[in-house]
C-alpha positions in Angstrom: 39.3 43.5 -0.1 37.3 45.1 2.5 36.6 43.4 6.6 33.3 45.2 6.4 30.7 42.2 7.2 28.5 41.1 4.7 24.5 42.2 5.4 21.2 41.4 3.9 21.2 44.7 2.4 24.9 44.0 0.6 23.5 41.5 -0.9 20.8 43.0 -2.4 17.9 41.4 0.0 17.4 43.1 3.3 15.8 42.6 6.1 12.6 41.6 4.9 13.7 39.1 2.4 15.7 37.5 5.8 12.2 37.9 7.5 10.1 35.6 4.3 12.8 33.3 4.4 12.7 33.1 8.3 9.0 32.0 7.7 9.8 29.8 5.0 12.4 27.9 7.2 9.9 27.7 10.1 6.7 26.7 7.7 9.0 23.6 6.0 10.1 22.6 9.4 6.5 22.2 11.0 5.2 20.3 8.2 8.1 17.9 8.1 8.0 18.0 12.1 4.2 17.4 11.5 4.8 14.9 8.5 7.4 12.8 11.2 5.3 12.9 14.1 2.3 11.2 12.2 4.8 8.8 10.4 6.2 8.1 14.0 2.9 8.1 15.5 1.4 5.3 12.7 4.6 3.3 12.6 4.9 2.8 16.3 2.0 3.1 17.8 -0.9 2.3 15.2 1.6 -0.7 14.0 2.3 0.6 10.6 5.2 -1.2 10.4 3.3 -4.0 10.3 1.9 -3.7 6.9 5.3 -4.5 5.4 5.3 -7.7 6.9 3.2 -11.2 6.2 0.9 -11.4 8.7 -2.5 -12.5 8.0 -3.6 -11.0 10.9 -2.6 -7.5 10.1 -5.6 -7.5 7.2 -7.7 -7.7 9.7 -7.2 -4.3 11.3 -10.3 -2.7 9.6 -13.6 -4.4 10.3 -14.5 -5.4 6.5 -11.6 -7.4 6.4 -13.0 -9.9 8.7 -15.4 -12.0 6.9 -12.3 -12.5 4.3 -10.1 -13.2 7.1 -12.4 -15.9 8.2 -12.7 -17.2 5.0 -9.4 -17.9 4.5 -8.9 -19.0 7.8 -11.7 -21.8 7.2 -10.2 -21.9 3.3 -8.3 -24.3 1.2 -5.4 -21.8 0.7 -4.9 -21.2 4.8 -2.1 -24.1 5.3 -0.1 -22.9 1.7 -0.9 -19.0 1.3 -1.2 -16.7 3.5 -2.9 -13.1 2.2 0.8 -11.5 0.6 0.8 -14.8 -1.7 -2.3 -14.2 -3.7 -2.6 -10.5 -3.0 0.4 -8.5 -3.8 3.2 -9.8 -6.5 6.2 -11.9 -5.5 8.5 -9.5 -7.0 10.8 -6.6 -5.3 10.4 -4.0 -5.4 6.6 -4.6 -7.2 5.1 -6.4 -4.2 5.6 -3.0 -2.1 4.5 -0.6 -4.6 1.4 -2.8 -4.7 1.5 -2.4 -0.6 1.7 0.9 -0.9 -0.9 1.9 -3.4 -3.2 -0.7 -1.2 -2.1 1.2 1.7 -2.6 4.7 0.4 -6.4 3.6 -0.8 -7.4 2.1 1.9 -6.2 4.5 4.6 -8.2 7.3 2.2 -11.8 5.0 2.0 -11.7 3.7 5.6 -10.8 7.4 6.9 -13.8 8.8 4.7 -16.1 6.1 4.9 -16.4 5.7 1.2 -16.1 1.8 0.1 -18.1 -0.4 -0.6 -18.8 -3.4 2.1 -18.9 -6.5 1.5 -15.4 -5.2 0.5 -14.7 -6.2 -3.0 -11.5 -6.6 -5.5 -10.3 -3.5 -7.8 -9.6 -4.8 -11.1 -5.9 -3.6 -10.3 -5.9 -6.2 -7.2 -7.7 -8.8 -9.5 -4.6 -8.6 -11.9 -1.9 -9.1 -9.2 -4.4 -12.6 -7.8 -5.1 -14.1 -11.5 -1.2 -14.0 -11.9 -0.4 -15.1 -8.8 -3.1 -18.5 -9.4 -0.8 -19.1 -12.7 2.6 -18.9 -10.2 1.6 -21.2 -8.1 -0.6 -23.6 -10.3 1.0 -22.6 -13.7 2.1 -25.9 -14.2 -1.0 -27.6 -13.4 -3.1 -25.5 -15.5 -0.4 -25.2 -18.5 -3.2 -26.8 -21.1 -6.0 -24.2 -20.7 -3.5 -21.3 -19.5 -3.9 -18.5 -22.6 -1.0 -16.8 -20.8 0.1 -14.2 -23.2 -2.5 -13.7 -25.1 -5.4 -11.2 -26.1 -7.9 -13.7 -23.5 -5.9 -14.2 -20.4 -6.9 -17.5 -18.5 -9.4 -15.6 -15.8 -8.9 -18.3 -12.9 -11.7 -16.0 -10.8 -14.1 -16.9 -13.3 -14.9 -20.6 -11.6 -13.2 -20.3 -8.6 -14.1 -16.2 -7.6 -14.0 -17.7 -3.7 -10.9 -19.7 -3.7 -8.7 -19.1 -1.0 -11.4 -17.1 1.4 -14.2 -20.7 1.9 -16.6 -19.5 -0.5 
């Protein structure tokens, strides 16, 4: 066994594969040094955080949201629901998959400009509010409820406004 060190060029590299990987490191570590300092900027600072929590409040951080918000705030749903109840699913880890998806979309349309205002449902969002209506009134609806079925109860069908004072 020899106690000559081991170089690049023993190896079979040299010293310009040490040089790529040198820019490699130093690429990977400014975009996750850029990827933190935006995740610590929108956490902190633009109170991310506060999209995991229940708030009603918090959906009002972009402009559309405020004729909703004052809806529901004027609503039959404001004392019993807040926006998390009707909006995203009651279930873990679903409800912040939903968050996140919501998140991701409207961070993308309200960055671009592209959405449509008055803001209005996606058929994704729809699903997640027609089964939270059977959660919470499942038992009162139990006779007209086609739960399981090809024709799904559509609650939104008579009562599109309920919960924002249409």
């Amino acid at each position: 066994m020899s106690n000559e060190p081991v170089t690049p060029e023993k190896l079979g590299g040299g010293t310009r594969f040490f040089a790529v990987n040198l820019w490699v490191m130093l690429l990977l570590a400014g975009l996750l040094g850029g990827v933190a300092g935006l995740g610590g900027f929108t956490v902190f600072f633009a109170e991310g955080y506060s999209y995991l929590l229940d708030d009603p409040d918090t959906c009002m951080n972009c402009h559309v949201m405020r004729d909703v918000y004052d809806g529901w705030n004027h609503g039959s749903h404001k004392n019993v629901a807040v926006c998390n109840d009707c909006h995203t699913p009651h279930r873990f880890p679903d409800k912040y998959i939903v968050k996140g998806i919501n998140g991701w979309n409207h961070s993308v349309a309200f960055t671009s400009g592209d959405f449509h205002e008055p803001i209005q449902i996606t058929e994704m969002n729809r699903e997640v509010a027609l089964e939270n209506c059977l959660y919470c009134h499942g038992d009162m609806v139990v006779a007209i409820s086609h739960e399981g079925s090809d024709d799904p109860t559509d609650c939104l069908h008579c009562h599109e406004g309920v919960g924002h004072g249409k």
